[in-house]
C-alpha positions as CSV (number, residue, x, y, z in Angstrom):
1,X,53.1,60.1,-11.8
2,X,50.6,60.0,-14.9
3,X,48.6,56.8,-15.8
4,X,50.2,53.4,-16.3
5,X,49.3,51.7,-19.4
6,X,48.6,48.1,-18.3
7,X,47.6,44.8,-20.2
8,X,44.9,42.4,-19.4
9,X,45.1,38.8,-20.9
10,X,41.8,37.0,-21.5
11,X,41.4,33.8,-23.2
12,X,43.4,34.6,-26.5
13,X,42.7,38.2,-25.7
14,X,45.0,41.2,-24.6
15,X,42.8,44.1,-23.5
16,X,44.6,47.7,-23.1
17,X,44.0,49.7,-19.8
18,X,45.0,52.0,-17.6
19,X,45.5,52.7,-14.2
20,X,45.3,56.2,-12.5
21,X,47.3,58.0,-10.5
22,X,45.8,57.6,-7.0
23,X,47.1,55.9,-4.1
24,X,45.0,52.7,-4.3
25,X,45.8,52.5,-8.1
26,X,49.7,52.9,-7.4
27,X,49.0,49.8,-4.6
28,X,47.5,48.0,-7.4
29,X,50.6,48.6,-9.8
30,X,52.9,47.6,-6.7
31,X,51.1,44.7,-7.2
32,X,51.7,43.6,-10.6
33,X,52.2,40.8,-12.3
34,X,49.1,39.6,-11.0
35,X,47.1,36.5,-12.2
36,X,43.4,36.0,-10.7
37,X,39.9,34.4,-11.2
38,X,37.7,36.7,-12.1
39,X,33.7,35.6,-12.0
40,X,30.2,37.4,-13.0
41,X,28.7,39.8,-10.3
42,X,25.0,40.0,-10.5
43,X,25.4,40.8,-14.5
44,X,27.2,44.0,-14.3
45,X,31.0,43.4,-13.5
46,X,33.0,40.8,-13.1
47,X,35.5,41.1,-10.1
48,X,38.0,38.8,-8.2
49,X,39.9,38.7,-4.6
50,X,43.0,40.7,-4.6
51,X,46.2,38.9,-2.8
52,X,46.5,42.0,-0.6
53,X,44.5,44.7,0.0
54,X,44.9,48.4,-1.2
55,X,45.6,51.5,0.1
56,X,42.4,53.7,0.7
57,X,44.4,56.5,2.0
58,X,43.3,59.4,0.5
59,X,40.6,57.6,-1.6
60,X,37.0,59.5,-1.6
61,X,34.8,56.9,0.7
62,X,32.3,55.4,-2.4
63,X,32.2,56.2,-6.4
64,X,29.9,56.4,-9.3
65,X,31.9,53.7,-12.6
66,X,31.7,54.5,-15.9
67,X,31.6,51.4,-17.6
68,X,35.0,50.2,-18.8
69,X,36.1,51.9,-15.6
70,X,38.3,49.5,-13.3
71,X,37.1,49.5,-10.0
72,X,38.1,48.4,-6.3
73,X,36.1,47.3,-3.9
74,X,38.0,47.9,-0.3
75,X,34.9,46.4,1.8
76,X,35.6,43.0,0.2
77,X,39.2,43.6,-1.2
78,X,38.2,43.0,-4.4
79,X,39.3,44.4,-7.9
80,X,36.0,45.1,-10.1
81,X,36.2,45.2,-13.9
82,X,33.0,47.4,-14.9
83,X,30.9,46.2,-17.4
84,X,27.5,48.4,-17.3
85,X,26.4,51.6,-15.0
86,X,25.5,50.9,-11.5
87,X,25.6,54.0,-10.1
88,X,27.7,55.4,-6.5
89,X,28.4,52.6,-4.2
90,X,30.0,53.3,-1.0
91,X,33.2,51.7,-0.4
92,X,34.2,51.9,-4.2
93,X,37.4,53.3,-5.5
94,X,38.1,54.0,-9.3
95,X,41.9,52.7,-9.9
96,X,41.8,52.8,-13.8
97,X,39.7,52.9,-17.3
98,X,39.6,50.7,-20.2
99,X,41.0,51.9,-23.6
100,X,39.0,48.8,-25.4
101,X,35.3,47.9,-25.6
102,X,34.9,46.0,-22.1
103,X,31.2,43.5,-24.2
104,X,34.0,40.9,-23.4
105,X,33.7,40.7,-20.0
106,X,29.7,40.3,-20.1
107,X,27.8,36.7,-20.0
108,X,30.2,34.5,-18.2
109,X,28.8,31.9,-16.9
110,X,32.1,30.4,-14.5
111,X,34.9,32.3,-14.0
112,X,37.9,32.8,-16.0
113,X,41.2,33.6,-15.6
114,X,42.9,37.0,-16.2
115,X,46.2,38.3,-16.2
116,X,47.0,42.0,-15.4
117,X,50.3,43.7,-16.0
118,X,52.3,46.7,-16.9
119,X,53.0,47.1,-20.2
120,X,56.1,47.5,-21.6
């Protein structure tokens, strides 16, 4: 399997992505559709709980982002939308990558919802 173009909705917003091919990524895509609350986290991602968690299988055990890099957290279950650099952190896993500039995500002050999904 390659990577899987996916869509994320935002406000009036449709935000192109991908996710890898690695076994929590392909949980992820098992997944979808998928509509959650994402929030600010500490003013470099935003992130939200996952319904289920993903498969770490064969995952290395932390990562280093990129921004625009789309991120899972297993410790917390959590799906993490990279916004700036914060370096490895243990217990990450890199599922995908943003095609667009990812400024959008930055500044929230509540949360927001966001859908993800394959695209067509």
């Amino acid at each position: 399997m390659t990577d899987t173009p996916i869509r994320i909705h935002l406000e009036n917003r449709v935000i192109s992505a991908v996710l890898h091919d690695n076994p929590a990524a392909n949980s992820l895509r098992k997944q979808l559709p998928l509509a959650l609350d994402f929030r600010d986290y500490a003013r470099q991602e935003v992130l939200a709980v996952l319904p289920e968690k993903l498969a770490m299988s064969g995952m290395p055990v932390g990562s280093d982002p990129e921004i625009g890099d789309i991120g899972y957290n297993h410790r917390d279950g959590v799906a993490v939308l990279h916004y700036s650099k914060i370096g490895y952190w243990p217990g990450t896993a890199i599922l995908g990558h943003f095609d667009e500039d990812v400024t959008i995500f930055k500044g929230w002050s509540s949360s927001k919802p966001v859908r993800i999904e394959l695209a067509d």
